[in-house]
C-alpha positions in Angstrom: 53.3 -26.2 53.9 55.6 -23.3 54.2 59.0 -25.1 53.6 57.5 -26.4 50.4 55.8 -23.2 49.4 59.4 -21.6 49.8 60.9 -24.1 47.7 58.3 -23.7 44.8 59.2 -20.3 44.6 62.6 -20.7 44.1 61.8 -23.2 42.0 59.5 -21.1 39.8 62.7 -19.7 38.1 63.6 -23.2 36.5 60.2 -24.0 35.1 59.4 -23.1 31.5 56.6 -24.3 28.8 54.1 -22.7 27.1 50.9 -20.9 28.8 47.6 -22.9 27.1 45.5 -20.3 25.4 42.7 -18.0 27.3 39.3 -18.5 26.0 38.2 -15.1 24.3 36.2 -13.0 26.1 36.7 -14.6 29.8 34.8 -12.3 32.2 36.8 -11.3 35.0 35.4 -13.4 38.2 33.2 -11.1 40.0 32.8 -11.3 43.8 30.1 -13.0 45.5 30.8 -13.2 49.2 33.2 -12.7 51.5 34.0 -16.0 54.1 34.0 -14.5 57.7 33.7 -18.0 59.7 36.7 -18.7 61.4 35.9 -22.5 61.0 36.1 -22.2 57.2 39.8 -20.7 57.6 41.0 -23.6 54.9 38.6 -23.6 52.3 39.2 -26.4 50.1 36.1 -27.8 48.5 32.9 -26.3 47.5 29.8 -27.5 46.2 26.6 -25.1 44.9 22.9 -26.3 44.2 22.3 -22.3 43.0 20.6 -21.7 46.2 23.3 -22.7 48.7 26.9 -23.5 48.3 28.8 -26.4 50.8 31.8 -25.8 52.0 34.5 -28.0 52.9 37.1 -27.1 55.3 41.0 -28.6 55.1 41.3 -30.8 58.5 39.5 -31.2 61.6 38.6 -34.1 63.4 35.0 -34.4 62.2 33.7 -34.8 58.9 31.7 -31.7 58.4 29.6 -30.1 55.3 28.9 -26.3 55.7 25.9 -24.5 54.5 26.2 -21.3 53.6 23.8 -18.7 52.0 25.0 -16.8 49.3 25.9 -14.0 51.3 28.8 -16.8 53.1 27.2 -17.1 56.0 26.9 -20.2 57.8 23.4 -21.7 58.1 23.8 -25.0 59.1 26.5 -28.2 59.5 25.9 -31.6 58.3 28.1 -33.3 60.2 29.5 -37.0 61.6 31.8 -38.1 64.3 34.0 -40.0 61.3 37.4 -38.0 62.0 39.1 -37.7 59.0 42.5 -37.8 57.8 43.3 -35.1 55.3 40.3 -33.6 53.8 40.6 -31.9 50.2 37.9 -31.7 48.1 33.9 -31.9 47.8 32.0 -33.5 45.6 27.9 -33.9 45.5 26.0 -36.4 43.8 22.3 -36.7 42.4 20.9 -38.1 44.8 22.3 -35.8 47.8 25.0 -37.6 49.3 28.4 -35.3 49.6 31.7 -36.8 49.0 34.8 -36.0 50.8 37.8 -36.7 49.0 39.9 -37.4 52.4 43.1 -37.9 49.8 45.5 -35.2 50.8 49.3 -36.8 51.9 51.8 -34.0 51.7 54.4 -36.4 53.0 53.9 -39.2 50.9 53.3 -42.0 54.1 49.3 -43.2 53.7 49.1 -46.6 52.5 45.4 -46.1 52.0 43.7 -42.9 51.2 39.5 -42.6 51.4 36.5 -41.1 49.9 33.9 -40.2 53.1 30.4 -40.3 51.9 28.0 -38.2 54.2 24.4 -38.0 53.9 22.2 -34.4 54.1 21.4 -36.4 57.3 24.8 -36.6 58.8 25.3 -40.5 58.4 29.3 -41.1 57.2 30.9 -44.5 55.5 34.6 -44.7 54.8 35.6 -46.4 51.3 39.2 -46.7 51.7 41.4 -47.0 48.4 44.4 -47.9 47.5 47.1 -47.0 44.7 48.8 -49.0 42.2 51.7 -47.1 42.5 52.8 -45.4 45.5 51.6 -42.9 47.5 50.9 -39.6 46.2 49.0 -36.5 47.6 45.8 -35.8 45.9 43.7 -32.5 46.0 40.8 -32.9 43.6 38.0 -35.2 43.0 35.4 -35.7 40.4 32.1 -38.4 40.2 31.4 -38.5 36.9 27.8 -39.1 35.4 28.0 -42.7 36.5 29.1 -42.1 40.0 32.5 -43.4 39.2 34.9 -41.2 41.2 38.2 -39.7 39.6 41.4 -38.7 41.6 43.8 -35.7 40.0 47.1 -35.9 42.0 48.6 -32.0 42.6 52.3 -32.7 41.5 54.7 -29.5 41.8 56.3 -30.2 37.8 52.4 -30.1 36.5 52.0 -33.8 35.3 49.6 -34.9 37.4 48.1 -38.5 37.2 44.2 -39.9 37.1 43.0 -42.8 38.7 39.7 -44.4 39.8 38.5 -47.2 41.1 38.8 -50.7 39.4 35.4 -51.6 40.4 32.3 -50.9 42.7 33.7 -49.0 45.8 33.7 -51.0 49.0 33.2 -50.2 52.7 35.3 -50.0 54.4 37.4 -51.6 51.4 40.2 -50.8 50.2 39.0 -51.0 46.7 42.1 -50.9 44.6 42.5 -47.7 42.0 44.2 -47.7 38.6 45.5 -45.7 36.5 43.4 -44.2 33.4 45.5 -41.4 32.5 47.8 -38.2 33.2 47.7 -34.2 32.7 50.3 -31.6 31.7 49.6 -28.2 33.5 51.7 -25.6 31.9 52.8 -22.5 33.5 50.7 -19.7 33.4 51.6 -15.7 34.3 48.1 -15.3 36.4 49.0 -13.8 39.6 48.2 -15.4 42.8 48.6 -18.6 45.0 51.3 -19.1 47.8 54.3 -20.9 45.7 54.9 -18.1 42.5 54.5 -19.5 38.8 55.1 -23.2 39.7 51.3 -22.7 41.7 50.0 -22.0 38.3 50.8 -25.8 37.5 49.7 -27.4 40.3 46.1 -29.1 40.7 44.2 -27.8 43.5 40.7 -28.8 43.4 38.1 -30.1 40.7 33.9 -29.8 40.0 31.3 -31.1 37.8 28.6 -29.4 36.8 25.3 -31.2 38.1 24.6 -32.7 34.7 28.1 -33.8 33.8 28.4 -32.0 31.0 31.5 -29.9 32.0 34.0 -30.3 34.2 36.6 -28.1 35.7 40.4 -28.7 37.5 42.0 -25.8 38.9 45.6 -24.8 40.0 46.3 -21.7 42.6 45.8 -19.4 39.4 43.5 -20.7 36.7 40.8 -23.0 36.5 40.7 -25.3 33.1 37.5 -26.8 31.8 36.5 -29.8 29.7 33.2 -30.5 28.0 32.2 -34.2 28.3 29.4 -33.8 26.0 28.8 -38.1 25.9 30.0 -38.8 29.4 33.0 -40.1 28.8 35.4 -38.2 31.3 38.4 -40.3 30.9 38.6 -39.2 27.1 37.1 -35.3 27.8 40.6 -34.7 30.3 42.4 -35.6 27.4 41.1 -32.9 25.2 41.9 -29.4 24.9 40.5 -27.5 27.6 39.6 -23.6 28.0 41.5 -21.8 30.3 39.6 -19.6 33.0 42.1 -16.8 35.1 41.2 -17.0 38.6 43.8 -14.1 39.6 45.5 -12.8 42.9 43.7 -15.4 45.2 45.9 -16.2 48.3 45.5 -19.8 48.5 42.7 -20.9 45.8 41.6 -24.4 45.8 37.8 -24.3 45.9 35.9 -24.9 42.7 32.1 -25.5 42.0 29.3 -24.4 39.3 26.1 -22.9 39.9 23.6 -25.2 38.3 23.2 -22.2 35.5 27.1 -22.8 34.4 28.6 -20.4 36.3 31.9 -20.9 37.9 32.6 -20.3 41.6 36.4 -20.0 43.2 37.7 -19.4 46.6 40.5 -20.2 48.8 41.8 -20.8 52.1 41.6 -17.3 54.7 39.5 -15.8 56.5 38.1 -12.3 54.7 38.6 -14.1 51.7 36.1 -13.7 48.6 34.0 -16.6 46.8 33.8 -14.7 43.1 31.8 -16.0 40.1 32.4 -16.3 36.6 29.0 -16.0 34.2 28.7 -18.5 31.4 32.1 -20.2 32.3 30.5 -23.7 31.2 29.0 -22.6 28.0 32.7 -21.1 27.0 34.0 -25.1 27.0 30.9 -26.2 25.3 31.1 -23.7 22.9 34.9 -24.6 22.0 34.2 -28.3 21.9 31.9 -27.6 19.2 34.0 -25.8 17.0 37.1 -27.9 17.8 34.9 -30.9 16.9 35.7 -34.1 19.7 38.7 -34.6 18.0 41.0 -36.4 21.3 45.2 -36.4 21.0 48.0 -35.8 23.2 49.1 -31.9 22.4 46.9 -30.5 24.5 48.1 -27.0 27.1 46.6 -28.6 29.9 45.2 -32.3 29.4 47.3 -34.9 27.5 50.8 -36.3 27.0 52.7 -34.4 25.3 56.2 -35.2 25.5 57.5 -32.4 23.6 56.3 -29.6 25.7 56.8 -28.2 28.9 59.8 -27.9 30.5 63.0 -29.8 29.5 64.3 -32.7 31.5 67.6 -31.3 32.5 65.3 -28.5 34.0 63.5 -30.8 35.6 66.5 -32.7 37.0 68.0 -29.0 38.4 64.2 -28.2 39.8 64.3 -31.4 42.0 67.6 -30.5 43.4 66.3 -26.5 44.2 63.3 -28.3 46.0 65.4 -30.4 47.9 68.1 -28.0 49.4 64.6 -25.6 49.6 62.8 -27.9 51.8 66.2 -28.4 54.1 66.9 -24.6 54.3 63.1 -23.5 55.1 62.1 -26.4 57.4 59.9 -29.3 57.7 56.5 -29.4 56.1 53.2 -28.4 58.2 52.6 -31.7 59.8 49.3 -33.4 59.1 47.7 -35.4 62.6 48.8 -38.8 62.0 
């Protein structure tokens, strides 16, 4: 991770394109908790019923669920002897079961990637899934009302793609994804995250709120949220989405909501905070009220549009700083293979 961290910074010089628009009054996240449990020192998905939140933890050779009080204190493990590959993101559904989104592939190589379902009783399947189009390295995860999962891939030049599954998910499969769409994550000046601006632009993580009704992706900085008032997620991404500042975290790629519409953040470190924002999920409502659900491609953070962001030439220049970046600093923190 540290060679390509080091190249993103150098590479945050290069990127241009307009910040998407703040929401007005966005409250300031407030803290919750601080994480003291060594074996939550990668905090990368997170999950909250109001009561409790569940915690996923990057890597490992279990697949484990945390339970922590709201104070972040460790109460319990749900957990299986299904090692995992790459670990990312959590997702819960109605009827209990957790979701693992074992999708990460910083090196490009997996020629499947799996979702890890894990009852409140421990008891794991594997759904294995496959691409349409390569490999690519995926952080956050969403089940929409319908159960249908959706993959956000965390690209460094903040186009990231969507895919889900053709059809019912198999196990152990693979069940073959496609592709249903693609984001435009433009920089932002939050402070935070390991890799400088270009962290602003790149997908970390991703939650639902219990009822579907809002959604959330975030980068290392900023969280963006989309109403999806008739369930229709594909569409909602699309839309224009209200930005939430998630500043000066470390390493932030743990989202969640409280069942009250709250927004929760956190990231990877020991001593680090879990902070909430109040009435985060009423701000997207709110704006996809008065914007009417009027879809198109010129959104600041969901949609294709071609004439923003960052010229191609730029781009062309960025992949060449990455390159010489990633040979000067070193190899990337190897996964277990």
């Amino acid at each position: 991770m540290r060679g390509i961290v080091a190249a993103m910074v150098v590479l945050g010089a290069f990127v241009g394109g307009t910040s998407p628009a703040v929401a007005q009054e966005v409250p300031a996240p407030q803290p919750v908790c601080t994480n003291g449990d060594s074996r939550l020192s990668e905090l990368s998905g997170l999950v909250s019923d109001g009561e409790h939140l569940y915690a996923l933890n990057d890597g490992g050779t279990k697949t484990q669920v945390f339970v922590l009080g709201r104070d972040c204190k460790v109460q319990k493990v749900i957990s299986s002897s299904t090692d995992p590959y790459d670990p990312e993101d959590l997702a819960r559904t109605a009827d209990g079961t957790f979701w693992l989104s074992d999708t990460g592939d910083n090196r490009k190589r997996r020629d499947t990637v799996a979702l890890i379902s894990l009852t409140p009783q421990g008891e794991a399947k594997i759904h294995r899934l496959t691409y349409p189009d390569g490999q690519h390295d995926v952080e956050a995860l969403i089940m929409d009302r319908s159960g249908t999962p959706y993959l956000i891939t965390k690209d460094l030049f903040g186009s990231s793609k969507v895919y889900r599954p053709t059809g019912p998910l198999a196990s152990p499969g693979p069940t073959p994804l496609e592709s249903v769409g693609s984001l435009q994550i433009k920089e932002t000046s939050t402070p935070g995250g390991p890799a400088g601006s270009i962290g602003s632009m790149t997908v970390t993580g991703a939650a639902s709120m219990a009822d579907h009704s809002v959604v959330a992706l975030r980068t290392y900085t900023d969280a963006y949220l989309y109403a999806v008032p008739d369930g229709d997620l594909k569409s909602a991404l699309q839309r224009e989405p209200v930005r939430v500042p998630l500043p000066n975290e470390k390493q932030g790629e743990a989202i969640a909501f409280d069942p009250d519409g709250t927004l929760l953040s956190g990231g990877e470190g020991v001593g680090e905070q879990i902070r909430a924002v109040k009435g985060a999920a009423a701000l997207a409502v709110d704006a996809a009220k008065s914007e009417g659900s009027t879809s198109g491609g010129t959104s600041a953070a969901g949609g294709a549009d071609q004439g923003s962001g960052f010229p191609y030439v730029q781009v062309g220049i960025a992949a060449i700083v990455v390159i010489g970046g990633l040979l000067l600093v070193g190899k990337l923190r190897k996964r277990r293979a």
